[in-house]
C-alpha positions, 0 to 999 in steps of 0.5 A: 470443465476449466480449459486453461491456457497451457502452463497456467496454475491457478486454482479452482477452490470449488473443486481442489484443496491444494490452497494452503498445501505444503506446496505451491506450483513446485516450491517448497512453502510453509504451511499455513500459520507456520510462516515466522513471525517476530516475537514482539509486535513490531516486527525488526526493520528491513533495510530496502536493500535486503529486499530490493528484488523481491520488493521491485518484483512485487511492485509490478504484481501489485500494479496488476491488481491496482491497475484492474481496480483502476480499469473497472472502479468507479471514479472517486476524489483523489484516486480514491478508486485505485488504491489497495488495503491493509487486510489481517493477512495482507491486501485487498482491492475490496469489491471491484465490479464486473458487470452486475457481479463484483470481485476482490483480490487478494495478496495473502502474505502468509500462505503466499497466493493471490486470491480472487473471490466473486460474488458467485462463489468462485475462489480462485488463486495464483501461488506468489512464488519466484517467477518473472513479471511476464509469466505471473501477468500471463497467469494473472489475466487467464486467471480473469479472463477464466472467471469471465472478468473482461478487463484491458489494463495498460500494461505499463508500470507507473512510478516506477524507475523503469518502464518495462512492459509487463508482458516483457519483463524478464528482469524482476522475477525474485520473491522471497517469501520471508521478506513479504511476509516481514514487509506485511508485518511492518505495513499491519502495524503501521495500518493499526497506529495511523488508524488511531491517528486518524480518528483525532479529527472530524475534518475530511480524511481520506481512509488509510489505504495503500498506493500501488504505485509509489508503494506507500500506505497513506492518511491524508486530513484535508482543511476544506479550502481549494490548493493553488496549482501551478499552470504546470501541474498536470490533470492527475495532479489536480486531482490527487492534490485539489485541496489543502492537505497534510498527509501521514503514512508508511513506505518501506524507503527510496531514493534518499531514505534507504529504510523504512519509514513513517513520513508526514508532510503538507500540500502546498507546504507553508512557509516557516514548517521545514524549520520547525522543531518535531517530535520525537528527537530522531525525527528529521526533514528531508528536503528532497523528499519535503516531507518530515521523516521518523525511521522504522527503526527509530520508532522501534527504539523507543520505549513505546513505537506506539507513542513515537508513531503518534507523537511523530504524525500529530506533532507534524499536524500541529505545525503545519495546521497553525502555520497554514491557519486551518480551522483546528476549533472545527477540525480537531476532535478534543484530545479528551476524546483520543483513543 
């Protein structure tokens, strides 16, 4: 039998049915396949401000998951070994190890749990429903710890504007459920379109995964050659940043751009590229940021979003590629063969 720390209301799936029920941990949910979806396949933007609490809430739970993935993955170039990714019903770790066995974690954003399966059977899960940051750190590490998954995180959030210890915040602890589920809705199909976009080249590339830290999904092409760096530059920055690189992806906005986004941009940036014109007409360069901008919106609006995203990611790449004399003859897979 399961002794649980008192107030803790994960779920052993061997023994209850309650996954997918009506309710969860007392608030009211919908049941599954039930959750609202928009009619068409993109799904209608979401300015940051509409649902900045139930994202900074869900910032912090996933930095959580991706700061366990962090403590017990094995290394990888450019902190391939930290990230998350895009899943038909939300996000994943993918396996993590524990000892012999290993372990994923899930954010379902349709029935609204976390889920940990291991690679003996357990199924396990924590409702996502409003609850501080303290209260689901709590749950979610006497959820491990039940499972026999030994794990120490720094319980710090990272990139974030604040610095809050997990174990002492009170201050976010919103989330809406229709939100979450419109963002994944967003981040599925920018996932699908940056795939497409990532099997026009041969090169190294990274695979499109989501970073719980700047909460933005990414695609990065890579040229071969080592990146200068200045004396400054610290040792994670060495690392993520080791090669030359032109990155594509999808975040739902910050500081300067208050909407969702698709971005594109070039490390070390060559000279000549912020000026360069880029497909399609909305698309615009953001000197703060020094990266190429193509709101959610804008790409909604045309006649193909499909086209727009593609067009906007491949225009970018072009222009930076020439300019930094990467060799396109051996990188680029012929157009004829696109998808």
């Amino acid at each position: 039998m399961l002794v649980r720390p008192l107030g803790v209301t994960f779920r052993d799936h061997r023994s209850s049915t309650v996954h997918g029920s009506a309710q969860h941990g007392g608030i009211a949910m919908a049941a599954p396949g039930t959750q609202p979806i928009d009619s068409g396949p993109w799904p209608r933007s979401m300015p940051l401000a509409d649902w900045q609490a139930t994202r900074d809430t869900l910032h912090m739970w996933m930095q959580m998951v991706g700061k366990t993935r962090l403590a017990l993955a094995p290394r990888q170039n450019h902190w391939w070994h930290v990230t998350l990714y895009v899943t038909a019903r939300g996000l994943t770790s993918s396996p993590i190890p524990s000892g012999a066995r290993t372990f994923e974690i899930d954010f379902d954003f349709i029935d609204h749990s976390l889920i940990v399966k291991t690679s003996d059977g357990a199924v396990r899960d924590i409702a996502l429903r409003p609850q501080t940051v303290a209260d689901f750190y709590r749950e979610y590490m006497a959820l491990l710890a039940s499972l026999g998954i030994a794990v120490k995180l720094w319980p710090v959030p990272t990139e974030a504007d604040h610095t809050i210890p997990f174990t002492e915040d009170r201050v976010h602890a919103s989330y809406d459920a229709a939100q979450a589920h419109r963002f994944f809705q967003m981040l599925r199909q920018a996932d699908r379109i940056t795939k497409r976009f990532q099997g026009r080249f041969l090169g190294k590339t990274s695979p499109v995964h989501f970073f719980w830290g700047a909460f933005d999904l990414a695609l990065t092409r890579f040229s071969g050659r080592r990146a200068p760096h200045k004396d400054t530059d610290g040792w994670m920055l060495r690392e993520a940043n080791s090669h030359e690189e032109i990155s594509v992806g999808f975040w739902p906005g910050s500081g300067t751009v208050a909407e969702p986004a698709f971005y594109a941009y070039a490390r070390p940036e060559p000279d000549g590229l912020a000026a360069t014109s880029i497909r399609p007409a909305a698309a615009r360069y953001d000197p703060a940021l020094a990266d190429f901008i193509l709101t959610y919106e804008a790409a909604c609006s045309a006649t193909s979003p499909d086209d727009a995203v593609l067009a906007f990611y491949q225009s970018v790449y072009d222009a930076a590629a020439d300019l930094a004399r990467w060799d396109r003859a051996a990188l680029d897979r012929p157009p004829a063969e696109w998808s």
